[in-house]
Structure formats: C-alpha cells, structure tokens
N, C-alpha and C positions, 0 to 999 in steps of 0.2 A: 426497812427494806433491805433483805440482801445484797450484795453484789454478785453481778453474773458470771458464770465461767467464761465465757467471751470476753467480758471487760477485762478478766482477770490473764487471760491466753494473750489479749492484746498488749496489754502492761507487760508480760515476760518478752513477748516478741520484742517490746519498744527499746527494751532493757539491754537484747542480746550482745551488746556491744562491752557488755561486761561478763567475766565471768563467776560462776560460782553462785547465780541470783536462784535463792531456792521461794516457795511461796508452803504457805501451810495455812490450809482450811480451817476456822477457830469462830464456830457461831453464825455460820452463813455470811462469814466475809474471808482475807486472805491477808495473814501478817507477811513481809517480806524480809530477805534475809539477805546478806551479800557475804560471802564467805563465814556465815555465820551468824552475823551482827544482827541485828533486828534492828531495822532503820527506818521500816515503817506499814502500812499497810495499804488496801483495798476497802474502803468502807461506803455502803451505798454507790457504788460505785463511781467513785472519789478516789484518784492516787492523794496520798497522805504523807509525809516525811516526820520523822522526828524533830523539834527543834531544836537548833545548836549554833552556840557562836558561829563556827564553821559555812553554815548554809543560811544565815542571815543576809548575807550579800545578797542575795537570789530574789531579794523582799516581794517572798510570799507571801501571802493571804492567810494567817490561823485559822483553823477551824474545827468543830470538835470531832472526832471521829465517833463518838454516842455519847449518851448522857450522862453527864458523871464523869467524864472522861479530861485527862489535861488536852490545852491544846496541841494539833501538830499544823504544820503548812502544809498546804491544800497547793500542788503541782498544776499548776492550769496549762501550762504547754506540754500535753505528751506525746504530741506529735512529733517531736526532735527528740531526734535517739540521744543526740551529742548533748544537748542540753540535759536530757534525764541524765545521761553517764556523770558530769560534772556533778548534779545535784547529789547523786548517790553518793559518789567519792565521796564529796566534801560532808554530807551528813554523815557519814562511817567516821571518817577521821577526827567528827567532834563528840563521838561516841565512846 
C-alpha cells in the first residue's frame, strides 16, 4: 500500500518547526530529508526514523518499512510537533 499525499502534507506540516525538511517521492512512498540528511521516511503511511544511538532514548517501536528492508523506529506520537522536532534532531546528529 502506498502512503497518501495527505499523510505525507500532514507529516511536513507536523515537522514545520524545523527547518530545511524536504520529502521526495520514491515508489509510492516519501523519503525524508532534514537539511539534507536522509533520516527517514513515509511508508504505508507510517512516520519511520533511522536507527541510531542518538534516538534510542525515545524507545521506539522497530519496524520494517518493506520487505527486505533493515529496521527503523516506527514515530507513534505525531501529533506533537516538539516531540517530532527532538526525534529529528537527535536522529540527524547520530547520522
């Protein structure tokens, strides 16, 4: 299953407290980007982080983003902007 434009517009919106957050379309989902860095993506419409020492604190949920795939942490609260901003940081800086 794809992820939605919607999902994908609400996840930038949640983000806006940062800046620089670009998203890029890749097989009917959206990698995400923070001044560059690829930190995570949009899958099934699923927010997804990278794992990394950095964002281990946050004890997320792994999960695969497809098949075949390694795992990343699965963001369950994306309702808090402050909370996504912190996760982002701290995934960038263990990047």
């Amino acid at each position: 299953m794809a992820s939605s434009v919607e999902y994908k517009d609400f996840i930038l919106d949640q983000l806006n407290l940062l800046d620089n957050i670009t998203s890029k379309k890749m097989m009917g989902e959206y990698l995400l980007y923070c001044d560059g860095i690829l930190f995570g993506g949009i899958y099934d419409n699923r927010l997804l982080v990278k794992k990394t020492t950095t964002n281990e604190k946050f004890k997320m949920e792994e999960q695969f983003p497809y098949k075949g795939a390694k795992p990343m942490y699965f963001v369950e609260d994306v309702d808090s902007k402050k909370i996504l901003k912190r996760i982002v940081i701290e995934t960038c800086k263990g990047l």
